[in-house]
N, C-alpha and C positions, 0 to 999 in steps of 0.2 A: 535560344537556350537560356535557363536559370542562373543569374550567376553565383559562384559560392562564395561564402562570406569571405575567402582572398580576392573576389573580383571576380576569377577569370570563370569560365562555361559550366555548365554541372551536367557531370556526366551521365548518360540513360542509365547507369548502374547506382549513381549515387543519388540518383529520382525516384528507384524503385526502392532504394534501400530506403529513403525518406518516407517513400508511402507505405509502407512496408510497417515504419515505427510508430505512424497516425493509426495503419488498419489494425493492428496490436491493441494499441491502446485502446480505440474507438470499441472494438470487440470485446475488450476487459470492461469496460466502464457497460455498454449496453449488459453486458454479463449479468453484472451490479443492478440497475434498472429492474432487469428480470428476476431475479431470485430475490431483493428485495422490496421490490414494487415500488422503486425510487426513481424520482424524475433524472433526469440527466445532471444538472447543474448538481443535486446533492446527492447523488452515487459521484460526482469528480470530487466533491470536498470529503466526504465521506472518506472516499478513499485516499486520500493525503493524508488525513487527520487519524484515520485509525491506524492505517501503516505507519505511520509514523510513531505515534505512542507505542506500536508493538515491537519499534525497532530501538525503543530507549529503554525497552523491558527487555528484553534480548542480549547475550553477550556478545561483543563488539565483532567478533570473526565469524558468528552467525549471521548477526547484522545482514554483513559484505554478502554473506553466499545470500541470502534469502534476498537481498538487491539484484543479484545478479541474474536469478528468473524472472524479475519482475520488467512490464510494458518498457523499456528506456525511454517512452516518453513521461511517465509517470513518478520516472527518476528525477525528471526536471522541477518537478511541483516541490517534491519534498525539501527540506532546508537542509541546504549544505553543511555536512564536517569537515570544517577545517585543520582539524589534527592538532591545532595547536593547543586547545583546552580539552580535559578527557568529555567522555560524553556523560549526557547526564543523565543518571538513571533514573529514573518516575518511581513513585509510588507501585507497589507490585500486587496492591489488591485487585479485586474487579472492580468496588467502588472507587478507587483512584481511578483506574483507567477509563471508564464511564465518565468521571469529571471530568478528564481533559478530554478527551473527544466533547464534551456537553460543551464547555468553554470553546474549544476550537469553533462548535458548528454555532456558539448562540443558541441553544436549546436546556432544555429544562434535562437536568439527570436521568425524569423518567421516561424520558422520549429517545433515546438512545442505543438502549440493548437492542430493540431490532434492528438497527443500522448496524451496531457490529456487529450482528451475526452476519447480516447478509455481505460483509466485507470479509468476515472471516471464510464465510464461504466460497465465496468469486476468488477469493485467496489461495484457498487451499485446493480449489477445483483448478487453478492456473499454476500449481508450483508441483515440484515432484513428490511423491509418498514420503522416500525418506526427507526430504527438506521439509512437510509438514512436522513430519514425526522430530528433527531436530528443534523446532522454533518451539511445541510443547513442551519438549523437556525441557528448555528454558524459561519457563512460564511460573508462574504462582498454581496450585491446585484448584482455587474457582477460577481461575482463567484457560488451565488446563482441561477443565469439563466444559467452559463453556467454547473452547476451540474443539473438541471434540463432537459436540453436539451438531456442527456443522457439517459432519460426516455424510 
């Protein structure tokens, strides 16, 4: 048997729960691949880099719930809040948000909208109706068409 990070044996339940968060994950990210014809390696950065900026455009208890559907393996990529500084809010146009996804992946501003759409998509096709419909209203109006267009 596996042992768990105390040492002792890892139980068949906490083996399937482990593969359980890889097949999750692995299933989301292929998702990504397929609707936006992204290789593996940048459908995983991808979706760090645009989850992430979308969760510094978001209000903070939206944030948490829109985490909470999301892969938990995918949880582990994004950078920790520590609670002790507030969080920082980005830029709330679609040109900001385009730049920092651009910066995150090293790519040029105009190589980038199809990568968020196709995250926004695998996104919104992975989370519930109403949690879509909550993270819009939190949005800027050309971010809110263009998470709608993902429909």
């Amino acid at each position: 048997m596996a042992d768990t990070p105390t040492g002792g044996p890892q139980s068949r339940s906490e083996k399937r729960h482990q593969s359980h968060i890889g097949s999750t994950y692995a299933a989301f990210i292929k998702h990504l691949c397929e609707v936006g014809k992204l290789d593996a390696g940048l459908a995983e950065c991808a979706a760090v880099s645009v989850i992430n900026a979308l969760l510094h455009r978001i209000q903070p208890g939206e944030a948490k719930d829109l985490q909470a559907q999301l892969p938990r393996k995918l949880l582990d990529f994004l950078p920790k809040e520590d609670g002790s500084k507030p969080r920082r809010m980005l830029g709330k146009s679609r040109e900001d948000f385009f730049r920092a996804v651009a910066e995150d992946l090293r790519k040029d501003v105009s190589e980038v909208e199809p990568i968020v759409r196709a995250v926004f998509q695998g996104l919104r096709e992975h989370i519930s109706e109403g949690e879509a419909e909550d993270v819009e209203s939190n949005l800027s109006k050309d971010l809110q068409d263009l998470w709608r267009r993902t429909q």
